[in-house]
C-alpha positions as CSV (number, residue, x, y, z in Angstrom):
1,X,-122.9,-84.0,-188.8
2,X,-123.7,-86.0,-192.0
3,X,-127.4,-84.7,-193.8
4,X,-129.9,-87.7,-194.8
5,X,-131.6,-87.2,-197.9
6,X,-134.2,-88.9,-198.9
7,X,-136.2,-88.7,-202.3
8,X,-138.3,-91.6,-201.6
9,X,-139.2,-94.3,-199.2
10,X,-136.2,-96.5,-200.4
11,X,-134.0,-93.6,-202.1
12,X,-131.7,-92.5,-199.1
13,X,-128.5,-90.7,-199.5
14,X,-125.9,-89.7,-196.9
15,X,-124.5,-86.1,-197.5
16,X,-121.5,-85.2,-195.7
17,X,-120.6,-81.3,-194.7
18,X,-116.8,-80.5,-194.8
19,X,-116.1,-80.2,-191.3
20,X,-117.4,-84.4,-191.4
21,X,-115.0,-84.6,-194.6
22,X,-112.4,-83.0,-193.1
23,X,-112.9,-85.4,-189.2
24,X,-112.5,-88.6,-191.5
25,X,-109.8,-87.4,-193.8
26,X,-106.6,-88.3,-192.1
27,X,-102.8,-89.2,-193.5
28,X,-103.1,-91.6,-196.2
29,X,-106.5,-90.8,-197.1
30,X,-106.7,-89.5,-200.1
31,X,-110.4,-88.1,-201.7
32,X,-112.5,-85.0,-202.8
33,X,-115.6,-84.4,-201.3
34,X,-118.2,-83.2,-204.6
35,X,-121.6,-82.2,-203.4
36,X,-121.2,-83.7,-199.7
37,X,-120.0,-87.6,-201.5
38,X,-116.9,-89.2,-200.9
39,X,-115.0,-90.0,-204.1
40,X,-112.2,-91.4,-203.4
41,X,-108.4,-91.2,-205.6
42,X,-107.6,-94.5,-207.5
43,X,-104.1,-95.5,-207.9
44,X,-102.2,-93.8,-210.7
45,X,-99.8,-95.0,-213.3
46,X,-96.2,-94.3,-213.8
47,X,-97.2,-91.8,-216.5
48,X,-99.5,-90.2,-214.3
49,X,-96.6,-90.0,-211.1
50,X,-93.8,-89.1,-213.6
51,X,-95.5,-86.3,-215.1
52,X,-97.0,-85.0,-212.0
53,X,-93.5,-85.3,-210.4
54,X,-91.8,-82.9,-213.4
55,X,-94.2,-79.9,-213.0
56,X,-93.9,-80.2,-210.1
57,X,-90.5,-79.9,-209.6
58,X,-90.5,-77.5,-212.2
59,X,-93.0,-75.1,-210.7
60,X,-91.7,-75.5,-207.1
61,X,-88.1,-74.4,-208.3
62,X,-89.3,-71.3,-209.7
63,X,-92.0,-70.8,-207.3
64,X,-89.0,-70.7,-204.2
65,X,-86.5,-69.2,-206.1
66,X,-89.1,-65.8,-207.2
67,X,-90.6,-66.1,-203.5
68,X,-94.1,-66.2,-205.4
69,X,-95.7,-68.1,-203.1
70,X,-96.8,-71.7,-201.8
71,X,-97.6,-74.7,-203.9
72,X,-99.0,-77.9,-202.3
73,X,-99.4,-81.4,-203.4
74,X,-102.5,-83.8,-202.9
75,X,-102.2,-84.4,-199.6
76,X,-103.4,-80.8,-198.9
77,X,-107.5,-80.3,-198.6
78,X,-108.8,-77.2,-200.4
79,X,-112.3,-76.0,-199.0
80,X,-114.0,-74.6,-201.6
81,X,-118.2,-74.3,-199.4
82,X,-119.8,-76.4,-196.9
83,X,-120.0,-79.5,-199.2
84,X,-117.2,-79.3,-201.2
85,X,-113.3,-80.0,-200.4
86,X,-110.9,-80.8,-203.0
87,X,-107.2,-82.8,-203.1
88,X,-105.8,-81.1,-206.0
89,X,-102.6,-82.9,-207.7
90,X,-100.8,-79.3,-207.8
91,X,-102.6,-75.7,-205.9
92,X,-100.7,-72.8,-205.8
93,X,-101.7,-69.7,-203.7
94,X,-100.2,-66.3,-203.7
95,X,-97.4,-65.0,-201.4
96,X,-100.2,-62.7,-200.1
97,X,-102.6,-65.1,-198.9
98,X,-101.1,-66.6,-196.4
99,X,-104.4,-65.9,-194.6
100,X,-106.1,-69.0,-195.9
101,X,-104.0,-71.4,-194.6
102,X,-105.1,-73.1,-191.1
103,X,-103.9,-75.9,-189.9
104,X,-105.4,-78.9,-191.7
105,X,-106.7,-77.6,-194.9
106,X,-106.7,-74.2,-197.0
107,X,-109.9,-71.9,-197.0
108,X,-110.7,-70.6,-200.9
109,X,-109.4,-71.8,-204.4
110,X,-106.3,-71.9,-205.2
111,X,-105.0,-69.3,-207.8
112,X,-103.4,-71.8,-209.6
113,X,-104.7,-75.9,-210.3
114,X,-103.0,-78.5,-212.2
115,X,-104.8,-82.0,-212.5
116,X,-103.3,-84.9,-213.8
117,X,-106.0,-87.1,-215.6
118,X,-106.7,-90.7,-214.4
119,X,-108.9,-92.7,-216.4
120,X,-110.9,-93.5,-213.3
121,X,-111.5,-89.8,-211.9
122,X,-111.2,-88.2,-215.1
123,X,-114.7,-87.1,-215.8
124,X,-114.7,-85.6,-212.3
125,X,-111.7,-83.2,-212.7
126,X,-113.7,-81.9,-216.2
127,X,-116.8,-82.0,-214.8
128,X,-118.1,-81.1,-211.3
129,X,-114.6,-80.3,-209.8
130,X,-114.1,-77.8,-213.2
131,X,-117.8,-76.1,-212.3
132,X,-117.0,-76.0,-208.4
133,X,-113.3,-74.4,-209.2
134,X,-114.7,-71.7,-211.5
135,X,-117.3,-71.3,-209.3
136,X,-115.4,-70.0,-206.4
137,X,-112.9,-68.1,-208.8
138,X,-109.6,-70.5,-209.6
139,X,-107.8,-68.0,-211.4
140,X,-106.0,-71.0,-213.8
141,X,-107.0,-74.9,-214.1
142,X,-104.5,-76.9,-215.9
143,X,-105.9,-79.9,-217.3
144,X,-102.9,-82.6,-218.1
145,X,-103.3,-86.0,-220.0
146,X,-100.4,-88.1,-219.6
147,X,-102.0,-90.4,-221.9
148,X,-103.0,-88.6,-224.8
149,X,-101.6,-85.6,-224.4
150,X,-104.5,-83.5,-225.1
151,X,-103.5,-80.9,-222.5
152,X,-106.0,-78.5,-221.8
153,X,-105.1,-74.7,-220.4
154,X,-108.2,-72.5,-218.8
155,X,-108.3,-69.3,-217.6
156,X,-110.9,-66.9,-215.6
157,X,-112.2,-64.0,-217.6
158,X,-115.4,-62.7,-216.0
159,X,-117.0,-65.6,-214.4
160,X,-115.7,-68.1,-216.4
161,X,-112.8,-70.0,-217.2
162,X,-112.0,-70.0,-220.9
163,X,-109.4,-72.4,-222.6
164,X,-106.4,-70.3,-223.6
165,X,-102.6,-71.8,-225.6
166,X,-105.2,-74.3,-227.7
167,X,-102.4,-75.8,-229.7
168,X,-99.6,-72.9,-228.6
169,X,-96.0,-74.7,-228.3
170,X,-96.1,-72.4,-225.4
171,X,-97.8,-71.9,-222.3
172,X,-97.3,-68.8,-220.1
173,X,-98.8,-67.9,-216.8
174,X,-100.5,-65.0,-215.7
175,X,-101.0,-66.4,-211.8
176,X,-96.9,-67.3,-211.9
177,X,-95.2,-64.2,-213.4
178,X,-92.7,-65.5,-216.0
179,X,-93.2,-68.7,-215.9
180,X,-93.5,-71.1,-218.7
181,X,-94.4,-74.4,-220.0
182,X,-93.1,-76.1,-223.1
183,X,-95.9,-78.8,-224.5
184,X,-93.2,-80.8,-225.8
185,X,-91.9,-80.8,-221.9
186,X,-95.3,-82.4,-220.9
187,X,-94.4,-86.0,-222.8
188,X,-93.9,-88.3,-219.9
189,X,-91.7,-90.3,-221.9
190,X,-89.5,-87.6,-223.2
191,X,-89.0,-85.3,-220.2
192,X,-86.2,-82.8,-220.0
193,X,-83.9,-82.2,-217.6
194,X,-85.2,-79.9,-214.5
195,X,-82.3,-77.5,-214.4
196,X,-82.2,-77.3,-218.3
197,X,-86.1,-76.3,-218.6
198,X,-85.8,-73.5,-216.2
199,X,-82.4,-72.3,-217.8
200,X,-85.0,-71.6,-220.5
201,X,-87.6,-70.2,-218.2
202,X,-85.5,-67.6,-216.6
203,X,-84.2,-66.7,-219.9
204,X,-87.2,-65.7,-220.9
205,X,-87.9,-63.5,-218.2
């Protein structure tokens, strides 16, 4: 049942737990939950969907064929606490914890997050999504800007997640064993082939 808040006479505020969040969410739906508000997802450009759609592709390929795990798109709630559940563009969980996962949502961060910036929900995904993520111990939060392409890599070391590959033509994972980004890959208008980027991948490993 929704909390009322008030701070004053005529300052009221509706805060909603995530088992409310979770009731009203249904297919086709698609918003976060940040400190009990509703935020809901604007509409993305092609950029956005094309670059989204590459990793992916990518990541799912290798994901299936090294039996690492599960990777889910936005239309999967993450509950992070009471007040808090997340549609991530991209969460990856471990082969091992299959436990999370109930029936309409997944229980705990992910060990993996990719978020495609929107100009509209941008400052959320570095903001109070980044805190709540690190928070609850996202092992990797990848930050992707199909606009300027300023991608950002963060990783947890103590409590924290720390910006790792600032600049590096490469991108490795420690959560996904082996697997690699090129930046130059992460052009929307310049993508590679699927099958020829993890050709590279695996020859790597």
């Amino acid at each position: 049942m929704a909390t009322r808040v008030s701070a004053a006479a005529d300052l009221e505020r509706e805060l909603l737990t995530a088992t409310d969040f979770l009731d009203w969410l249904e297919p086709g739906r698609y918003a976060d939950l940040i400190d009990g508000e509703i935020f809901k997802h604007s509409r993305v450009s092609i950029r956005h969907a094309t670059l989204l759609n590459f990793v992916d592709a990518l990541l799912r390929l290798f994901i299936d064929r090294h039996n690492l795990g599960m990777l889910y798109r936005e239309v999967v709630a993450v509950r992070l606490s009471g007040r808090n559940v997340f549609l991530p563009d991209l969460a990856f969980y471990r082969a091992d914890r299959e436990e999370a996962i109930r029936p309409t949502h997944i229980v705990g961060a992910p060990d993996l997050v990719v978020e495609v910036l929107s100009p509209r929900t941008a400052d959320r995904d570095i903001g109070p999504k980044f805190a709540e993520y690190e928070q609850h111990g996202v092992r990797e939060y990848w930050i992707l800007d199909p606009e300027t392409l300023a991608h950002r890599f963060y990783r947890l070391q103590g409590e924290e997640l720390v910006e790792y590959a600032d600049g590096a033509e490469e991108i490795d994972s420690t959560v996904i064993p082996g697997f690699l980004l090129k930046r130059e890959w992460l052009d929307p208008s310049a993508l590679p082939r699927i099958d020829n980027a993890i050709t590279i991948i695996d020859a790597r490993r």
